[in-house]
C-alpha positions in Angstrom: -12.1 -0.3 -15.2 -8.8 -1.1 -12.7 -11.5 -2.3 -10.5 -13.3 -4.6 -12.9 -10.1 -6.2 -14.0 -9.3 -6.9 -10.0 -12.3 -8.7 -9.6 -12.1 -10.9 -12.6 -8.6 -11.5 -11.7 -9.6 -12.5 -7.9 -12.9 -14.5 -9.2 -10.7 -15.9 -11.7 -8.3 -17.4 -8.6 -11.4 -18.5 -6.6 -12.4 -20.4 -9.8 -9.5 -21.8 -10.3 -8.3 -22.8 -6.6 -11.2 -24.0 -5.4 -13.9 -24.7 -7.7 -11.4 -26.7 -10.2 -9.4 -27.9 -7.5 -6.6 -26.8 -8.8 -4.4 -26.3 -5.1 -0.8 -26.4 -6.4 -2.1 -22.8 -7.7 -3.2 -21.0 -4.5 0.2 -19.9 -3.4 0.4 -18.2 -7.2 -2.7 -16.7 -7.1 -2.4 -15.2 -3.8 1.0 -13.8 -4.4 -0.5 -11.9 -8.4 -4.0 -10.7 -6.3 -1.0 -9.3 -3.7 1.2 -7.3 -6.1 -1.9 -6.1 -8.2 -3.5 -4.8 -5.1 -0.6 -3.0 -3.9 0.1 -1.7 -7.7 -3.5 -0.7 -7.3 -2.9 1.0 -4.3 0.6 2.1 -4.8 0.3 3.5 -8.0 -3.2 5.4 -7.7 -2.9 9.3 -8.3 -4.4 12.2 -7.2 -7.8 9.9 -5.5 -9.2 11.6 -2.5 -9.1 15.0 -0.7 -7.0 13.8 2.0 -4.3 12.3 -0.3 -4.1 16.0 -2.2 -3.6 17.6 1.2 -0.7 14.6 1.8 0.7 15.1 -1.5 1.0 19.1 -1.2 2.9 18.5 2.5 4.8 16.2 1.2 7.7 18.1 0.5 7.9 20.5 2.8 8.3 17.1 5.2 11.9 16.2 7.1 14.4 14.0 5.4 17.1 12.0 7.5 19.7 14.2 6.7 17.5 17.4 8.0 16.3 15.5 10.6 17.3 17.1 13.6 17.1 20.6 12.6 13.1 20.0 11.4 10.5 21.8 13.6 7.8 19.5 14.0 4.9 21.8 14.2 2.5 21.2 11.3 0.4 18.8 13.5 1.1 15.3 12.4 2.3 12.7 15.0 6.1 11.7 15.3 5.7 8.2 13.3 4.3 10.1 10.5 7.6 12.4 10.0 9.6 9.1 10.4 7.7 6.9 7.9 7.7 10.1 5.4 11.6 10.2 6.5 12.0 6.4 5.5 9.6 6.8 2.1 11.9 9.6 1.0 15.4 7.1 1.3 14.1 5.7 -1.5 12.9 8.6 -3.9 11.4 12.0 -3.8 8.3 11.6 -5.0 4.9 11.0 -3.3 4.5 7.7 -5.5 7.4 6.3 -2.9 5.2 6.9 -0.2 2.2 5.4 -1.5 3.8 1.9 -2.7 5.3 1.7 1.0 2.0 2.2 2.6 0.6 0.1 0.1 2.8 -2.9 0.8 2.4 -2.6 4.2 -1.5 -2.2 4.3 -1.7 -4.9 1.7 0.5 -7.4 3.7 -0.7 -6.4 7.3 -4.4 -7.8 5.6 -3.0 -10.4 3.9 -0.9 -12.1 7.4 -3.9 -10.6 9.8 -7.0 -11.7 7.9 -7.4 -15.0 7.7 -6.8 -15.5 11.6 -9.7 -12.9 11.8 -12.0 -14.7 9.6 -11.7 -18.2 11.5 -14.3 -19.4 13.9 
């Protein structure tokens, strides 16, 4: 249902912006399809085998205080500890560490894609 609410919300935009002309509104429109993707993203629970096995390693990962004492041996690569490090500055839960990656997914496509799509 998320889904089908996205993709009014998006054709909605399109309608809007470019079919009505209406180009004082783009900036607006890309800024709500933004923050609903990322809450979309963000805020999604328990979706996917992978994210289970993230969510159960979760806490077992290194904050900055026990940083340095941390053995690093469960397999994951070094930027991995430091982004769960960073996500964990600003709560405990996993949900922290899925809006971060959300916002940065989101607005990596949002700056990167439209120099990719250009002929």
């Amino acid at each position: 249902m998320i889904y089908v609410v996205a993709f009014i919300l998006i054709l909605y935009s399109w309608i809007l912006v470019d079919l009505k002309h209406y180009r004082k509104l783009s900036s607006v429109c890309i800024c709500v399809i933004i923050v609903f993707l990322i809450l979309i993203a963000g805020l999604r629970y328990r979706v996917g085998g992978d994210s289970l096995h993230y969510i159960d390693t979760y806490t077992s990962m290194p904050t900055w205080k026990n940083w340095e004492f941390f053995s690093f041996d469960e397999g994951y690569g070094p930027l991995w500890y430091l982004f769960c490090a960073i996500s964990k500055t600003l709560g405990a839960d996993f949900v922290y560490l899925q809006l971060l990656h959300a916002i940065i997914a989101v607005s990596y496509t949002h700056l990167t894609l439209p120099t990719k799509l250009e002929v």
